[in-house]
N, C-alpha and C positions, 0 to 999 in steps of 0.2 A: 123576596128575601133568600130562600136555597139559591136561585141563579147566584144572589151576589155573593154569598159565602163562598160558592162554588169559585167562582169568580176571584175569591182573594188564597184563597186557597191554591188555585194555580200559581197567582201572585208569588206567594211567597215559598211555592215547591221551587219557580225560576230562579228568587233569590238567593236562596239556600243553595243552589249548584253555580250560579253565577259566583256567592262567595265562595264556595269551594275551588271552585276550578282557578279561580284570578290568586287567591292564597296558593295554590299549587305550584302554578307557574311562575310566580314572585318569589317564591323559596329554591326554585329549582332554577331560577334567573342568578342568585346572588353569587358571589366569588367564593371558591373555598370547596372543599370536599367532606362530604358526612361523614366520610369514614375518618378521616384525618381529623377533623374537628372531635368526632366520637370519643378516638381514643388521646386524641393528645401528641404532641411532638415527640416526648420518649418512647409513646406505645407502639407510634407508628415506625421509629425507629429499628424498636427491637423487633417488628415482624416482616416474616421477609414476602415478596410480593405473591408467594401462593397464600400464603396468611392472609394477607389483606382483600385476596378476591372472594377468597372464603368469607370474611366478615361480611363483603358484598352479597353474594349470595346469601345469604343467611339475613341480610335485610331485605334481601329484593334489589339491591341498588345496583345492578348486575343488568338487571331489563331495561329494555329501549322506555323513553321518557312514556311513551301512549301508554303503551305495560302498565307500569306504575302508575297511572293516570287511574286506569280502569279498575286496577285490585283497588285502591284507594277506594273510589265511586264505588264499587260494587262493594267492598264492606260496610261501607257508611251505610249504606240502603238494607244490609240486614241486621246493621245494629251493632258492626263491630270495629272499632275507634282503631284497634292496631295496638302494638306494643312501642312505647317510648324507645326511643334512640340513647337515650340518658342513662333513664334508671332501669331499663329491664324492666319492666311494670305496666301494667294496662293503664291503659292514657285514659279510659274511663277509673279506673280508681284514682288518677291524678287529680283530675276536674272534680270526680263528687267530693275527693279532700279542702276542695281549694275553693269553691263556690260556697259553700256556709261563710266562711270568713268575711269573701267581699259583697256577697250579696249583704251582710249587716251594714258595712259603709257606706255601698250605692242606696239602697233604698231609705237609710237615715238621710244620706246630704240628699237624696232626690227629694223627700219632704221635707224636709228640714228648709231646701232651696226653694220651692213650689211657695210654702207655707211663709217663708219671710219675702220673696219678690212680690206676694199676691198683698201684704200686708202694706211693703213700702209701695207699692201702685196706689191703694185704695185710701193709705195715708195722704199720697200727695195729691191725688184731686179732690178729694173729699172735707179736707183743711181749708179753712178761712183765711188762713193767715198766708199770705202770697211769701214773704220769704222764707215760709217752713214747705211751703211746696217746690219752690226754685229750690231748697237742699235736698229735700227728698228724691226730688228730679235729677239732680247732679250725683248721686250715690251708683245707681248703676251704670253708667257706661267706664268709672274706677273698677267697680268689680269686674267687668268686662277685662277689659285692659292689663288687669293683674296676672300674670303669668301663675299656674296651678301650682308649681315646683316652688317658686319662689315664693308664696304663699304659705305653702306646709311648714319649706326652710326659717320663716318667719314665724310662725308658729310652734314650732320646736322650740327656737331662741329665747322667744318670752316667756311662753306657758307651762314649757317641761323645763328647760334649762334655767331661768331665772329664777321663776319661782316655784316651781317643781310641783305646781298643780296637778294634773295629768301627766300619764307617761307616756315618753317619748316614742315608743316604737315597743312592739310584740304584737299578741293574739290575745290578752288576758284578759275577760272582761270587760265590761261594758265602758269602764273610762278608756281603753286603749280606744273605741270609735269616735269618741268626740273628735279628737281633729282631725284623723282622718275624712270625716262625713262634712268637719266643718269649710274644710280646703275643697271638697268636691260642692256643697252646696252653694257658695259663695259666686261663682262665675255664671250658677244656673241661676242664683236667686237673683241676680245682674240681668240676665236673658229677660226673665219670667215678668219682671218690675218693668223694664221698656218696651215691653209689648202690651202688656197688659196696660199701663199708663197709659198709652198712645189710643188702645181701644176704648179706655173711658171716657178719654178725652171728646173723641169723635164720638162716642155716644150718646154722651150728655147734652151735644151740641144738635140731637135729631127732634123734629118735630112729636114725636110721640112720646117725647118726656116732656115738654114744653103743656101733653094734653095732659100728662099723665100730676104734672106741678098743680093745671087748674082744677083738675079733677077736688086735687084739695091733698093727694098722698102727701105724708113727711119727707122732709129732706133724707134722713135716711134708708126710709124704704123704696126713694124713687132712682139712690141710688145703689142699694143694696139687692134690691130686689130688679128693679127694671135694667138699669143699667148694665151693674156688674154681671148679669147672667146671658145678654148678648154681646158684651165684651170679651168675656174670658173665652169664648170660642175658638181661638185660636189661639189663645194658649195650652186648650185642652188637647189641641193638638199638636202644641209643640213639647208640652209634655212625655207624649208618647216618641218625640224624636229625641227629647233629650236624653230617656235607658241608654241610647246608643254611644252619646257623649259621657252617660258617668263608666261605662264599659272603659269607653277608652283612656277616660280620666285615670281610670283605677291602676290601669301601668306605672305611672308614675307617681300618683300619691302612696302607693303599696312599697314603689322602690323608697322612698322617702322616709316612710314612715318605720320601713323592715317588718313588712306585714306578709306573712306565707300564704296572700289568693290568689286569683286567677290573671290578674292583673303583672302579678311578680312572677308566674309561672309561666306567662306568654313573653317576659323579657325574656328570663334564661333560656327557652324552648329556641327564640330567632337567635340567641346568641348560637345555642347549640346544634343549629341546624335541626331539632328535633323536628323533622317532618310531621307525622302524624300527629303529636300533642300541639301542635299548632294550627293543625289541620280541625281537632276535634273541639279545638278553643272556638275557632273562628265557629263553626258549624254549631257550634252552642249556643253563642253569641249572637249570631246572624237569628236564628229561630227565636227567642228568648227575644230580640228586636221585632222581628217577624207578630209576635206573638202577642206581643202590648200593643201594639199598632192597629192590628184586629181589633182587638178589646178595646180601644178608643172608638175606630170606627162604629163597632158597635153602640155606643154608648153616645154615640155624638147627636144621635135621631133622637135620643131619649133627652138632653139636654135641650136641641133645638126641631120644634115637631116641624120646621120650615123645610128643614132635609127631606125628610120623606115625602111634603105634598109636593114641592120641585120634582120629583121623580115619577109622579103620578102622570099617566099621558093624559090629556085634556083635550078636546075638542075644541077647535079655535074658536068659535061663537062662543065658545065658555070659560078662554083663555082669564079672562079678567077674573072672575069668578075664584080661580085655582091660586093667586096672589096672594102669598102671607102677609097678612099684616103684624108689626111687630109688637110685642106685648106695648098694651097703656095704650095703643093707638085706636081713636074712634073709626069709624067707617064708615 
């Protein structure tokens, strides 16, 4: 076990510089000039060009591309994100403003989505009735298929604007998350349902539910207990891939909605060329992704003990021996 933490720990130091570096280079790739974007058409007008190299210096934006490369790296590594291009403000007081906000949206519509995909799966193989499981079955690859924007924009329409249930857009309390959370849960709860349906399906169809029926188990426990918990396994993994998609969801359900998190704060920052607060978004982001990943892996051994005797080395005379057999199955 330390080898493998160790092991992921490297992992994710690589990550964390790989995103840093590729975000670096992709900002300092685009068209346009920080300083000129900084101050604007009339600022840069009225300054004449010792003015303007000044501003450069006074960002850094004066050093050769590696220069700037390295101050970047080398603050990150002791902790210090930089000052915003924008506001004159630590991009660390930017992000801890703006992460309470979207962290309430992401982690509602990630349950929210988990929690309704894993119900519509378990609905549709679990039901007798063959045409209530053909609709079940036919629900997510719609929510798939629905664009997130146009979803929100759909939701604005009906639910604030028609009937003025919820409000349409701010930070106020706990109704402004509902649609927010409900536009980000909606395309995961889409994912969650056609993987997970697909692992039931295959499940249900294994010899060792077949032992597990004559044993004499109930229909429900052979499918709630045997079934569903060597099915969701790779859900439980795409769970931990999905953080990274309500991340990025949250751009543009945040633009939508007119919600001040990290999500709206990573629009304006590309728009503005804000170097470092896009810098310190991504390097949040990337860890925060890093970091649930871990914590699945962890927890994947503990769900399925077959991971861990796979990794045991075994002597080949005793190779047969070391074979998990899967819950319910005789031997």
């Amino acid at each position: 076990m330390p080898r493998y933490l160790l092991a992921r720990v490297g992992q994710a130091v690589l990550v964390l510089w790989a995103a840093f570096t590729i975000t670096f280079l992709i900002l300092y790739a685009l068209p346009g000039d920080a300083v000129s974007l900084l101050l604007g058409e009339d600022g840069e007008n009225n300054l004449t060009a010792e003015q303007l190299d000044a501003v450069r210096v006074q960002y850094g934006l004066d050093l050769p591309l590696y220069q700037q490369y390295l101050n970047r790296l080398g603050g990150l590594l002791t902790g210090d994100l930089g000052m915003s291009y924008a506001s004159n403000r630590p991009v660390a007081d930017l992000i801890a403003e703006a992460i309470p906000q979207t962290a309430q949206i992401a982690f509602a519509g990630l349950a929210l989505g988990v929690t309704l995909g894993a119900a519509i799966a378990i609905a549709a193989t679990y039901t007798r009735f063959a045409w209530l499981s053909r609709l079940l079955t036919a629900i997510p690859p719609l929510g798939v298929a629905v664009p997130s924007f146009w979803l929100g924009l759909m939701l604005l329409q009906v639910v604030s604007f028609r009937y003025g249930l919820l409000p349409a857009m701010g930070n106020e309390g706990l109704a402004s998350v509902v649609l927010p959370a409900v536009t980000l849960a909606i395309p995961n709860a889409a994912t969650v349902a056609q993987l997970l349906n697909k692992g039931l399906e295959s499940t249900l169809g294994q010899p060792y539910i077949e032992t597990a029926r004559a044993k004499g188990a109930s229909r429900r426990r052979v499918h709630l207990r045997h079934a569903l918990r060597n099915a969701a396994l790779p859900t439980l993994t795409l769970a931990g891939l999905m953080v990274g998609g309500v991340l990025g969801g949250s751009v543009v359900t945040e633009t939508v909605f007119s919600r001040a998190g990290l999500g709206r704060l990573t629009a304006t920052s590309v728009s503005a060329r804000d170097v470092p607060t896009v810098l310190g978004i991504v390097v949040i982001a990337a860890a925060l992704y890093v970091v649930v990943n871990l914590i699945v892996d962890l927890v994947y051994p503990l769900v399925d003990p077959r991971v861990v005797t796979a990794r045991r080395r075994t002597p080949i005379g005793r190779a047969t021996a070391a074979i998990p057999t899967p819950e319910g199955a005789s031997t």
